[in-house]
BALO-605018 format. One line per 2 residues: for each residue x, y, z of C-alpha. Coordinates in steps of 0.5 Angstrom, whole numbers, plus 500, padded with zeros to 3 digits. Each point is the difference from the previous one (the first is absolute). Last residue first. Layout:
N
X,Y,Z; ...
***
This chain:
737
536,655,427; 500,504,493
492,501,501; 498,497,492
495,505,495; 499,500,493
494,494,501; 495,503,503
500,505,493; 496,496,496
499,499,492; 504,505,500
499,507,497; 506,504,499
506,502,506; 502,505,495
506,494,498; 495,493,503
502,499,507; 504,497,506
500,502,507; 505,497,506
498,502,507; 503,503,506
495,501,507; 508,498,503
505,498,495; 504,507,503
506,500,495; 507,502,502
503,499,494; 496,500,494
496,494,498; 501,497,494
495,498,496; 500,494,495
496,498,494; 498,493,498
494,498,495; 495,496,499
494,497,496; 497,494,502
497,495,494; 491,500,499
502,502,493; 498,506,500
506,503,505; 499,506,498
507,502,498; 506,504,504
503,507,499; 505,500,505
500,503,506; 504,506,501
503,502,508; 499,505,504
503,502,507; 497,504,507
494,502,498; 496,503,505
494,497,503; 502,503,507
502,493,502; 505,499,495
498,499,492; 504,495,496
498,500,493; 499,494,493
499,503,495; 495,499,493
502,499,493; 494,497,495
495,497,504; 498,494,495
492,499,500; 495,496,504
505,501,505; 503,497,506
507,501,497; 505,498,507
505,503,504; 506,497,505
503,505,504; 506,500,503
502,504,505; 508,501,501
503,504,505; 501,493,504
497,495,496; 493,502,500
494,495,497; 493,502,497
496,496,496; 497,495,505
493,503,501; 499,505,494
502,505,494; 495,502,495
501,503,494; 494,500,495
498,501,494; 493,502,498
493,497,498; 498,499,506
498,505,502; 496,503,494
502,508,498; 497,505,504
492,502,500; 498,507,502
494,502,504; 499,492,504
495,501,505; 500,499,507
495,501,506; 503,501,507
494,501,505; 500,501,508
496,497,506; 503,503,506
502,497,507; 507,501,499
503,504,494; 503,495,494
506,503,497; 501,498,492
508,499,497; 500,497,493
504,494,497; 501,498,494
502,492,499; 494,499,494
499,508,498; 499,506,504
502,507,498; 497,506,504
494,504,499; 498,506,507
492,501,502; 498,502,507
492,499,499; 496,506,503
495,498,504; 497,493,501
503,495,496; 495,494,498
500,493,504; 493,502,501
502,498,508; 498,507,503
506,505,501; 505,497,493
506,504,501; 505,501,495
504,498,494; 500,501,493
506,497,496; 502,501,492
505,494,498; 505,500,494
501,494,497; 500,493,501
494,497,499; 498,496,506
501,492,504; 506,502,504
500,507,504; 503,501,506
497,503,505; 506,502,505
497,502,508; 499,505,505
495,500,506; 498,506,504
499,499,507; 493,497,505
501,494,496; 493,497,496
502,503,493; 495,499,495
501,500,493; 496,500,493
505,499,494; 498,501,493
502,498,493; 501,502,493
503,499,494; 502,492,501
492,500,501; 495,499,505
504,500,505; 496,501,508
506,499,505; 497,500,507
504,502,506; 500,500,507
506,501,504; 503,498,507
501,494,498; 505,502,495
503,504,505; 503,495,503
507,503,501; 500,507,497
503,502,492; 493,495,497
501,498,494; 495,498,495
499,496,494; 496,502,494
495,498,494; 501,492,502
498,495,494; 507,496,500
498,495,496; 502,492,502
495,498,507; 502,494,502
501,502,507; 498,507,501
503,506,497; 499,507,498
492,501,499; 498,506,499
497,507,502; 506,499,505
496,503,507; 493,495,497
503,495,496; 506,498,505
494,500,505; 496,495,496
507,496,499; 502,501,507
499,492,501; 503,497,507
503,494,498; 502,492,502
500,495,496; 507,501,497
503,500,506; 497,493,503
496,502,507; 503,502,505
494,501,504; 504,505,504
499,504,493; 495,500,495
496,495,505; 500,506,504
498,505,496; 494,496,498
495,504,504; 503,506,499
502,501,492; 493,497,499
498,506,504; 503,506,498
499,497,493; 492,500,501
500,507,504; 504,502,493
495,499,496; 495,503,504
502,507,500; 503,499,493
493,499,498; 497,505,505
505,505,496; 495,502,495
504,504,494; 495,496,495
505,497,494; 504,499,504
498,498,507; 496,494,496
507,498,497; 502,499,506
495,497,503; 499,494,494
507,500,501; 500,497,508
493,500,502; 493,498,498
494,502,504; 495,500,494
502,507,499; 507,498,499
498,496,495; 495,505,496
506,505,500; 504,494,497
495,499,495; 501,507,498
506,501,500; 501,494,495
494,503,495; 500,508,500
507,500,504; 503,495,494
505,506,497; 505,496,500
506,502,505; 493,502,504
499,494,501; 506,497,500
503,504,507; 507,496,499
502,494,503; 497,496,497
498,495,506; 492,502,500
498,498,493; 496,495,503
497,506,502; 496,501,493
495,495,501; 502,492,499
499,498,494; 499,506,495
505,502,504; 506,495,498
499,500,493; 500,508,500
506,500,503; 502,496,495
498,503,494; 504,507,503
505,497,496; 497,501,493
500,507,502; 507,501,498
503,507,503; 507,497,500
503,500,507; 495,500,504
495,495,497; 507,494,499
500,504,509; 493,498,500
499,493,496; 506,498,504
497,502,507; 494,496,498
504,494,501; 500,500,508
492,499,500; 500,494,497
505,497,504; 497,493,502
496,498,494; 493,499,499
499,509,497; 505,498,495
495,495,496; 500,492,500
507,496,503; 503,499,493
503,503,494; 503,498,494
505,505,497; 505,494,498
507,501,503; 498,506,506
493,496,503; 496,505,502
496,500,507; 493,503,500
497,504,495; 498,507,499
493,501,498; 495,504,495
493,499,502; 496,496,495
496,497,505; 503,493,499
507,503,500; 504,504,495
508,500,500; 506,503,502
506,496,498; 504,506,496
498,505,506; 505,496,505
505,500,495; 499,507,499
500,502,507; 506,495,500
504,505,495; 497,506,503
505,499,507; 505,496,497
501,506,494; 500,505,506
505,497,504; 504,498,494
500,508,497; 501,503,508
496,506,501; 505,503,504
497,498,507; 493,498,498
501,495,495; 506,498,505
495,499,505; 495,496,496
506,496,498; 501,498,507
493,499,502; 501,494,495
500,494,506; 492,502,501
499,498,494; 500,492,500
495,500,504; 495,500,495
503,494,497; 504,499,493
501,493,500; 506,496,497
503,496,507; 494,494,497
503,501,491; 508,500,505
504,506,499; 503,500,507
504,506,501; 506,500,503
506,504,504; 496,505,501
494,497,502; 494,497,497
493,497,499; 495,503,498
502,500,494; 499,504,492
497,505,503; 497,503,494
502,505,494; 496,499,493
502,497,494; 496,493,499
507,497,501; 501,504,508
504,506,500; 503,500,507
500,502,506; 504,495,506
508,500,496; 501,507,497
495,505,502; 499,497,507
507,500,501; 501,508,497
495,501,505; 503,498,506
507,503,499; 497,507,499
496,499,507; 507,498,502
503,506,497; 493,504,503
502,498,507; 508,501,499
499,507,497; 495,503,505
496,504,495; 494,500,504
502,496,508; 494,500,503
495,497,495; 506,497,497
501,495,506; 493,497,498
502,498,494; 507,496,503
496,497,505; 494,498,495
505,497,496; 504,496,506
497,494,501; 493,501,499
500,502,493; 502,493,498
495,497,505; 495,503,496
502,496,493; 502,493,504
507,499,502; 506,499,497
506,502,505; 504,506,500
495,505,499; 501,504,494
504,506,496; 506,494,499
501,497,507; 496,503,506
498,497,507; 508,499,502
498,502,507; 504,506,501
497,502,494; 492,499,504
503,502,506; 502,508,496
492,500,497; 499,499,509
505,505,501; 497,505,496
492,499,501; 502,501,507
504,506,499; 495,503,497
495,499,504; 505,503,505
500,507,495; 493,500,498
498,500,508; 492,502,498
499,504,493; 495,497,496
505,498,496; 504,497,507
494,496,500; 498,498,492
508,498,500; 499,495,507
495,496,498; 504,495,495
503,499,505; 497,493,502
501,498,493; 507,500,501
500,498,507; 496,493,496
506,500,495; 506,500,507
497,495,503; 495,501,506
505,502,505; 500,509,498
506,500,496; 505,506,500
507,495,502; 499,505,506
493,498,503; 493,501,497
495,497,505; 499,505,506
501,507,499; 500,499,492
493,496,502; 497,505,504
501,506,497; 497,498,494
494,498,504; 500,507,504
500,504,493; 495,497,497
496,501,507; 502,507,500
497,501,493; 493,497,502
501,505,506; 501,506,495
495,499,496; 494,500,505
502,507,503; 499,502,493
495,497,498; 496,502,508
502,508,498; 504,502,506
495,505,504; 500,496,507
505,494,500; 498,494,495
498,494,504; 503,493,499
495,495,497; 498,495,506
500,493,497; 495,495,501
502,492,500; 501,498,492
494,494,499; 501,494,498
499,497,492; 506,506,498
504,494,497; 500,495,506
508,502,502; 499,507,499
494,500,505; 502,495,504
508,504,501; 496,506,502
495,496,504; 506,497,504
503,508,500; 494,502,504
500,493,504; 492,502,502
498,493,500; 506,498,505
499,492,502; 496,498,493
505,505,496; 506,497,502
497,493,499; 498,502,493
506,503,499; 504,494,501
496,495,496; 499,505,495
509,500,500; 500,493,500
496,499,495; 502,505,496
508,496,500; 495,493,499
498,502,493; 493,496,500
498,506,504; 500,504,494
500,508,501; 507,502,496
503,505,501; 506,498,495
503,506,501; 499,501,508
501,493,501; 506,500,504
499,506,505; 493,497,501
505,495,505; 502,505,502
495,505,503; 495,494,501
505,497,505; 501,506,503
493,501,501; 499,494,503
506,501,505; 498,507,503
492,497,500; 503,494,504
504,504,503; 496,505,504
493,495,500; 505,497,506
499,506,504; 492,501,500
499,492,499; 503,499,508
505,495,498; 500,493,500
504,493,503; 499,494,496
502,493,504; 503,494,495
501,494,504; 505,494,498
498,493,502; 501,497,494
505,505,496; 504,493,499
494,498,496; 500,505,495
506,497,498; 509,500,501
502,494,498; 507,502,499
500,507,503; 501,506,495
494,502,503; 494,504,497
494,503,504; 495,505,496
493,503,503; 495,502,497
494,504,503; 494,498,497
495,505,496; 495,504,503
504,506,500; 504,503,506
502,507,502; 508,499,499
505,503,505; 506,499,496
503,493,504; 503,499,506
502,493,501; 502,497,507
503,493,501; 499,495,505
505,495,501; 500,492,503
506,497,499; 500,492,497
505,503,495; 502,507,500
498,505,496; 503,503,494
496,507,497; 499,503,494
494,505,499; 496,503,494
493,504,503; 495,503,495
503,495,495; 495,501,493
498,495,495; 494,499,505
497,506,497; 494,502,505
502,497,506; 507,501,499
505,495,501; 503,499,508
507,496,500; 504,496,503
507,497,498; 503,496,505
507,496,501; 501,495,505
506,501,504; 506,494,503
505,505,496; 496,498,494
495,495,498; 497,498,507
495,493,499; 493,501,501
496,499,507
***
């Protein structure tokens, strides 16, 4: 009876709303009909298993005079489906709309019902589940969701095949698993400008995982080449100005838009020049414009609140907080690169700072504070311990440690522990304990953990100090499946990039006797790295590297393939020197060498490699002791040549040649050498300076190539006159093509 609008129609919208959340359109459809025409209309919906709540249903019209009374004599038939088929989209449906609607409250994470986005999403899986009790994932996503309050559904460990040792076997499957989701996001999520979809600063943050895997050895090239493209988007995108993040942001942001992408990119390119220039370019702007000498003399973040292009010095943005540190990874790195001064006096500097503030509290403890205001000295915001971050700060105190030998550092490790237990300690990087000769205190409440059933560290440690592999044996079985049952939500789940992750650290400790790197984490603390010469042989190996020392380590390895494996140890966290190794088999599991041990001594430094063969289907022992002490790495010149320093023009190579040192390189030469290693041209290098000043020293030589040059397999070479030590030689070679 209503008047036609258009074209002599009358224009209809319906909709069907969500039982559970009304807010939300099961069906959406336009149609026009004619006036005075009798019509039926068929609406198939998502199946549904319906709850006690009404059915709305929504009509609309542009129709004037269009009312609830024009629809009287309209009638509403429902039409239902067997149960058992229409419980296939309702749980498909319902399950989706947790995945991705849960997507967006990963980091807040919030379990309040008062905000309606986690209202909606427990409304969906409490409706997912009360149709499909038994939802794996949908109890997976529960038990994360609800803070563990649910039960995990049961998992089965995979079986270890018969005669491999279950630590062993264990390991390596926790390994793939890390693998797998790194895999899968440079498969699926990053894309030819290098990012990842979540924004170029939170991809950051997500590979901040891939050095510690290709450290351990898995795909070091591909993982590279993720990390690199990603460290070129963030230039790509103009994310830099001046050393520092383009826009202002608050202190941990700072590291999180390109800081911690070029610190990571030093872990698998050392000595490359344009990564250790930009850390160089880094440092120099927090020595000049961030950290500076307060009015009562000491050194403090004087904002957090900056940019490269402004600093925001107002008495609110003058706060010196915990989360201030991390962006400071790069003068870590240059500290331990070529011991540079600036890095070394920022890193120290805040330490002292820091232990300038330190005070008693009621029970007589000594405690550091909190929060620090840079122009007045005040604190605020209680102890240390009560912030965010705390634990991230202890890595200044160790490397200020490190670098001088001065105990009063160690005070700060000790705050931490006298109120949380040794274990607090657990994201230095380095095998503290032993470093410290704490095993008759620390070790041994973490022994007394790892008895109670405690894992993680306290596991680890135990291993140490008792030899006894059921602690790792249980270690890995808890990674293998925390790994499992979240690795959908790591991945399909899409879940924002710098919230997803496949932890390595226990495993980084155990085959790198260290930590190399995970996320906020500023002190290289790994032992060695590896290099496997056979596609996936990393997870084919076993290994386990018990350092107590710079001086002396041992490597435990077990090689489940059926073929002799071969790989590169690289040393890092070590005296450099000359080193005796004694290797063999060890035929019951003492992780001693039975028989007579082979014994050879090689050179090994930071970024020295030696070659080790591991047989198949043997525990063998490599134990390591330094005989002979070289001179301190990093205490030396250094030429490098890298990415982007080498152009042909014709015949002609230019080469682009950098001073990365500690110490100017006196004359050095720059070479071409065919495919056979044969030199082919010579050219003088210059002597150029240490570039001390945190400023880029270069030269340009040129090479010609002879006529009728084959530049397949040839490569350029530089080097200090009689090929002397450098602070590394992974730099001193470039493939001509």
């Amino acid at each position: 009876d209503l008047p036609a609008t258009h074209d002599g129609l009358i224009p209809l919208n319906i909709r069907i709303k969500d039982p559970i959340w009304p807010a939300r359109d099961m069906i959406d459809v336009s149609v026009s009909v004619k006036p005075g025409e009798a019509r039926t209309l068929w609406l198939d919906l998502r199946d549904r298993i319906l709850t006690a709540d009404s059915l709305w249903i929504s009509v609309a019209s542009a129709a004037p005079g269009f009312n609830a009374a024009s629809l009287d004599g309209a009638e509403v038939r429902l039409v239902f489906k067997e149960r058992k088929e229409a419980i296939k989209q309702h749980v498909a449906d319902r399950f989706n709309q947790v995945r991705d609607n849960w997507g967006f409250l990963v980091e807040e994470h919030t379990t309040s019902k008062r905000q309606r986005l986690y209202s909606r999403v427990y409304a969906d899986l409490s409706d997912l589940l009360r149709v499909d009790p038994d939802h794996e994932l949908g109890r997976l996503y529960w038990n994360y969701i609800s803070y563990n309050s649910q039960g995990k559904p049961p998992f089965e460990q995979p079986q270890a095949p018969k005669g491999v040792p279950l630590w062993a076997f264990r390991q390596v499957e926790d390994l793939k698993y890390v693998r797998r989701f790194a895999d899968w996001w440079i498969e699926n999520r990053q894309v030819a400008y290098g990012d990842f979809g979540g924004g170029i600063s939170d991809d950051s943050d997500l590979t901040q995982q891939w050095p510690g895997l290709a450290l351990m050895g898995v795909e070091p090239e591909r993982l590279n080449r993720s990390l690199t493209a990603l460290s070129d988007a963030v230039y790509r995108n103009g994310m830099f100005s001046n050393g520092l993040s383009t826009i202002e942001t608050d202190e941990l942001h700072a590291y999180e838009e390109g800081i911690n992408t070029n610190s990571a990119m030093l872990y698998l390119n050392w000595g490359d020049p344009l990564t250790v220039e930009r850390l160089m370019e880094t440092v120099k702007a927090f020595d000049e414009r961030i950290i500076l000498r307060n009015p009562q003399g000491n050194l403090l973040f004087s904002s957090n609140w900056f940019g490269g292009n402004k600093v925001y010095r107002e008495p609110n943005w003058q706060w010196q907080k915990p989360y201030s540190f991390p962006a400071l990874h790069p003068a870590f790195l240059m500290g331990e690169y070529n011991g540079d001064p600036t890095g070394r006096k920022l890193v120290t500097g805040l330490a002292d700072g820091y232990l300038a503030h330190a005070y008693k509290d009621d029970k007589g403890r000594f405690t550091l504070p909190n929060e620090i205001n840079w122009a007045t000295g005040k604190t605020r915001g209680g102890e240390l311990n009560q912030g965010s971050g705390s634990g991230d700060l202890m890595h200044t105190f160790w490397a200020a440690w490190r670098w001088t030998g001065d105990a009063k550092y160690l005070q700060a490790l000790d705050y931490r522990v006298v109120r949380g237990g040794p274990g607090v300690l657990s994201n230095l990087g380095e095998n503290y304990v032993d470093a410290l000769g704490r095993q008759q205190d620390w070790g041994k409440q973490l022994l007394a953990d790892a008895d109670k059933g405690g894992s993680g560290f306290a596991a680890i440690s135990a291993w140490q100090q008792t030899g006894d592999k059921k602690y790792l044996e249980a270690l890995h079985a808890d990674g293998i499946q925390a790994k499992a049952q979240r690795e959908y939500m790591n991945t399909e789940g899409h879940w924002w990039s710098d919230r997803v992750e496949a932890p390595s650290e226990f495993l980084q400790r155990l085959r790198l006797g260290g930590i190399g790197l995970k996320r906020n984490q500023s002190w290289p603390g790994h032992t060695v790295s590896w290099q496997f010469a056979q596609p996936d042989g990393a997870e084919q190996v076993a290994l386990l590297v018990h350092a107590p020392s710079r001086e002396r380590f041992k490597v435990i390895a077990y090689n489940l393939g059926n073929t002799p494996l071969d790989a590169t140890m690289t040393g890092w966290n070590i005296a450099a020197g000359t080193w005796r190794i004694r290797s063999g088999v060890d035929r019951d599991g003492d992780d001693v060498i039975d028989g007579k041990a082979e014994v050879r001594e090689v050179l090994l430094e930071k970024s020295v490699g030696t070659q080790l063969r591991f047989a198949p289907k043997q525990s063998q022992v490599f134990e390591f002791e330094l005989v002979t002490p070289g001179t301190t790495v990093e205490t030396r010149a250094d030429l490098g040549i890298g990415r982007g320093d080498l152009k042909i023009d014709g015949e002609r190579v230019l080469l682009t040649v950098h001073s990365l040192g500690h110490v100017g390189t006196g004359v050095g030469y720059a070479m071409l050498e065919d495919a056979r290693g044969r030199e082919v041209a010579r050219v003088a290098v210059p002597a150029l300076e240490a570039p001390s000043d945190l400023s880029p020293r270069t030269t340009t030589v040129e090479l010609v190539m002879p006529a009728g040059f084959k530049r397949e397999g040839a490569n350029v070479r530089v080097g200090l006159d009689g090929d002397g030590a450098e602070v590394t030689k992974l730099n001193n070679r470039l493939p001509l093509q």
